[in-house]
N, C-alpha and C positions, 0 to 999 in steps of 0.2 A: 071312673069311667069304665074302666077294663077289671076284670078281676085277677087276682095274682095267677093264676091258673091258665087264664087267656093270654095272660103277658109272657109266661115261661112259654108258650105253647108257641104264639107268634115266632118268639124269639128265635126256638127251635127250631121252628119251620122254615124260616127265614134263611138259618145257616146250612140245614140240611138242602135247601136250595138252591140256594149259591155252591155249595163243594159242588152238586149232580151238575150244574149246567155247565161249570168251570171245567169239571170230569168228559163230561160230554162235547164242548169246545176243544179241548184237546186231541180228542179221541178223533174227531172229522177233520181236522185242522187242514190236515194233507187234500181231503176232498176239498173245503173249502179255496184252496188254494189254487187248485186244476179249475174249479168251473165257475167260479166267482172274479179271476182274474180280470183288472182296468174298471172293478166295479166304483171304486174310490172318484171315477172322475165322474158318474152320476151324480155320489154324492157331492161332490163337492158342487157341480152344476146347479143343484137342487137348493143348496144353500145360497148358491151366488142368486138364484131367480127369487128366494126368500127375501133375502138382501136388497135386490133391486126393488121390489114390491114396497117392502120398508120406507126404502131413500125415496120412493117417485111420493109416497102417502105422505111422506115429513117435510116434501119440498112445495108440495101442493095444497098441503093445509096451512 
């Protein structure tokens, strides 16, 4: 499907990837922390409305 060339290459790109954004994550961490603050309880809200949508479709089919 892939040739050995494209698989080393993904591979690569892949990890080369992951370090920059892990690099990058770190690096704003501090910013993220000051203006992203109380954002967890969106998330979690957003999951509970998922959730709810779920249970009302499983209770009513």
């Amino acid at each position: 499907m892939f040739s050995t060339g494209q698989l080393i290459f993904g591979i690569l790109f892949f990890i080369a990837f992951v370090i920059v954004i892990t690099y990058q994550y770190r690096r704003d961490l501090k910013l993220h922390k000051k203006y992203y603050k109380g954002t967890i309880w969106i998330l979690i809200a957003f999951i509970g409305f998922i959730g709810m949508i779920a249970a009302i479709k499983f209770i009513f089919m």
